[in-house]
N, C-alpha and C positions, 0 to 999 in steps of 0.2 A: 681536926674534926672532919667528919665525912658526912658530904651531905648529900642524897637522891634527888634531883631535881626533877620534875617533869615538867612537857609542856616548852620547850627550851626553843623549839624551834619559833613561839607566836612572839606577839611584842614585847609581852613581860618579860619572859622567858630569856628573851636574847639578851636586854637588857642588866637580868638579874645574871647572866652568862660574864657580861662585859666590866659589869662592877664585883665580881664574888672577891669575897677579900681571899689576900695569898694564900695564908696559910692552911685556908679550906682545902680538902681534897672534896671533887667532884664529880659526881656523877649522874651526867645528864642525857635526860632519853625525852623523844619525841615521838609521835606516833608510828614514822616513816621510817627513823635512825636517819643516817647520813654522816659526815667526816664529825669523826670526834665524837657521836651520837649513837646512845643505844635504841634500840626500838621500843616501844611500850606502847600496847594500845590500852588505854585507859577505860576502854570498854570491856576489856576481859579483867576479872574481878581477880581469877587466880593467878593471872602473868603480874598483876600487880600483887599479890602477896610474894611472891619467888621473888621477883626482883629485892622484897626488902630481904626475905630471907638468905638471896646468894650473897647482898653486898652489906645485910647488917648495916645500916646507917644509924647516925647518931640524931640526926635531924631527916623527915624529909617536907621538901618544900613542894605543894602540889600546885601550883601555879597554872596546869594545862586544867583545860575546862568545855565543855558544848558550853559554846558562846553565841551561835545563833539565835538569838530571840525567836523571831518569826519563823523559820524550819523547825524550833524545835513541838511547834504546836501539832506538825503533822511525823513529826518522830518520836515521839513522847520514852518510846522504851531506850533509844541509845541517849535519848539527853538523860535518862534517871539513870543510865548502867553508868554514864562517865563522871557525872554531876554527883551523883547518890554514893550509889555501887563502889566505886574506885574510894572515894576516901573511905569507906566502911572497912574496905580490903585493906588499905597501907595502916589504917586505925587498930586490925584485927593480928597484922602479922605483925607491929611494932608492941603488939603487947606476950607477944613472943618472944621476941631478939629486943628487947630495950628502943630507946629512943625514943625523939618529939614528932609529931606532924605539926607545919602549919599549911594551914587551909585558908585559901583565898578565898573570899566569897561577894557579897554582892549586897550595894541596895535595892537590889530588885526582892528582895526575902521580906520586903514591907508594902505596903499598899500604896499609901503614897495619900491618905484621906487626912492626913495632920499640915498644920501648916508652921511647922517648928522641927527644928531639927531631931532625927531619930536617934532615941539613946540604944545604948549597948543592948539594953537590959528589957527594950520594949518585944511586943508578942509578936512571933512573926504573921504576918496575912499578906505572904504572896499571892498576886493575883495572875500567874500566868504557868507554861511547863517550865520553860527556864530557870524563872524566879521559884517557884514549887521542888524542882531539882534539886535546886542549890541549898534552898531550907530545908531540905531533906539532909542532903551532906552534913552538915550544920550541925544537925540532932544526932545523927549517925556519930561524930566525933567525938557530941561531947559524951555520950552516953557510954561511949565504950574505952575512951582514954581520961574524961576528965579533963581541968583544967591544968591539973600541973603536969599532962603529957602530952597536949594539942593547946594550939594557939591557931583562931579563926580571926581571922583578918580579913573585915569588908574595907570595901573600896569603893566608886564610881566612875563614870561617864572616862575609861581610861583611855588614854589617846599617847601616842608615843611615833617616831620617827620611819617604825616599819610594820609589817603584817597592814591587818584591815582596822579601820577605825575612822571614827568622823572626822577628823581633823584632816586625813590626807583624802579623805573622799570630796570634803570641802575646797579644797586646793584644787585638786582636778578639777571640778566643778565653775568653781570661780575665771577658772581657765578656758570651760569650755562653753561658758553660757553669757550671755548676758545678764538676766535674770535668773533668783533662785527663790523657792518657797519652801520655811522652815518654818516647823514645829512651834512656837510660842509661849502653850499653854502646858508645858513640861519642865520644872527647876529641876537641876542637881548642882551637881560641880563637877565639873571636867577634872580630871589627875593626872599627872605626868607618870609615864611607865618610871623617869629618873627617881622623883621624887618616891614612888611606891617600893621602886628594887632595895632601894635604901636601908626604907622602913622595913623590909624584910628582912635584910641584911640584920638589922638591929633586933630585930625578934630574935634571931637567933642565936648568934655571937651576946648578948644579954641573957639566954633563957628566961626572955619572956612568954609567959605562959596566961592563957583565959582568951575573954573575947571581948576584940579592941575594931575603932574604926578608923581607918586612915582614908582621907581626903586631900587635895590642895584647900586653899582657903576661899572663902567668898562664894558664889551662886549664879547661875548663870541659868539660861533658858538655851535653848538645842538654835532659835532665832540668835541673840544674844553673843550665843558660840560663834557660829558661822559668821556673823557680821565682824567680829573683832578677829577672827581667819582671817578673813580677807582685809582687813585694815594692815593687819600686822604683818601681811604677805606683803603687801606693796610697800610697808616700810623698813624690809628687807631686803626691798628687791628682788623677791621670789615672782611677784609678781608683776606685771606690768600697768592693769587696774582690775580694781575688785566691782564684783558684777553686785548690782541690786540685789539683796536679799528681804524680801517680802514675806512678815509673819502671818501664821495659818495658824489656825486649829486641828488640835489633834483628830476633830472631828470631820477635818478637812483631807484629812492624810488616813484613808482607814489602814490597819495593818493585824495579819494574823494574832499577831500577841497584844493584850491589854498589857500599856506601861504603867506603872506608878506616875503620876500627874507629878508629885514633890516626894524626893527622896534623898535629901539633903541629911546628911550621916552628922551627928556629935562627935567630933574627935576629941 
């Protein structure tokens, strides 16, 4: 099976690099390229239909994404060409040459005004560019492949061993501070890149197809997170001791992008 990957160089990506099963042939590209890496900027709509039309895939797996929340409020048009645009393209050239997309996506595509976990099947009311992006991607897919030719796959609060993410900005932090002030009044669930590459893996190698939500299990608050960081650091010895972490309100922390308050996904 031949599968497009992009996005290969950030967490997921590498991840989903490190576990691809054998017998896949792969073909992965990141914005830059680099060793073993093709280039794709996911901002140009028609480098991404070429790509599927030179390599014909069977699957592609869109994993790269504008992932800045808060820049993407004052870049609005490259978060929606990469976010939008790019699955619209790999969505339009795979109903060309055959094959699947699946499309990562996101809790941020709900508002976060329910206090119950979001189903599959609820309306989206993103409230920011990012989240608005991505619910855009979303509709782009399914509208132009369908359920039994795209598979959309949200996720949340994903944290993994490399790139950017709160877990490792937590570490530094706990390292370089005495005290720290987090967020509170924000639930999701943190996810493991391990755990997610997996569940990707299994979309595809299954040709599962629709729109499904992968999480880790349980809830946590962004306060919640960082204190159990830093617990778990010092009882692996990553650490030496973990700094005070002192919960805030969101309204305490202002920030360009309105988050979802609770956006705990139904798996």
């Amino acid at each position: 099976m031949k599968v497009l990957l992009t996005g290969s160089a950030g967490q997921l990506g590498q991840e989903l690099l490190a576990s691809r099963p054998e017998a896949f042939e792969l073909i992965a590209t990141c914005r830059g390229g680099g060793e073993g890496l093709l280039a794709l900027d996911l901002a140009d709509a028609e480098a991404c239909r070429e790509m599927v039309r030179t390599h014909r895939p069977d699957w592609v797996v869109n994993a790269g994404a504008y992932t800045a929340v808060d820049r993407a409020e004052s870049e609005p048009d490259l978060a929606q060409a990469v976010n939008t645009g790019a699955p619209a393209a790999f969505a339009e050239a795979l109903l060309e040459t055959g094959g699947h997309l699946l499309q990562l996506s996101t809790d941020f595509v709900f508002g976060g005004q329910q206090g119950y976990p979001y189903r599959v099947d609820q309306q989206r009311t993103p409230l920011c560019i990012y989240g608005k992006s991505k619910a855009q991607g979303e509709e782009a897919v399914e509208q132009l492949l369908g359920t039994s030719r795209s598979t959309i796959l949200r996720t949340s609060w994903v944290y993994g061993p490399v790139g950017r993410n709160f877990l490792l900005t937590m570490l530094r932090l706990h390292r370089e501070r005495d005290q720290l002030k987090v967020v509170a009044d924000q639930v999701g669930c943190p996810t493991s890149t391990y755990g997610l590459a997996e569940a990707c893996w299994a979309v595809v190698t299954r040709n599962i197809g629709g729109l499904h939500h992968w999480s880790d299990a349980g809830a946590a608050s962004w306060y919640d997170f960082a204190v159990a960081i830093g617990e778990l650091a010092v009882s692996k010895g990553l650490l030496q001791r973990a700094a005070r972490v002192n919960p805030i309100l969101t309204a305490d922390y202002p920030t360009p992008a309105v988050r979802p308050c609770y956006s705990l996904l139904d798996c």
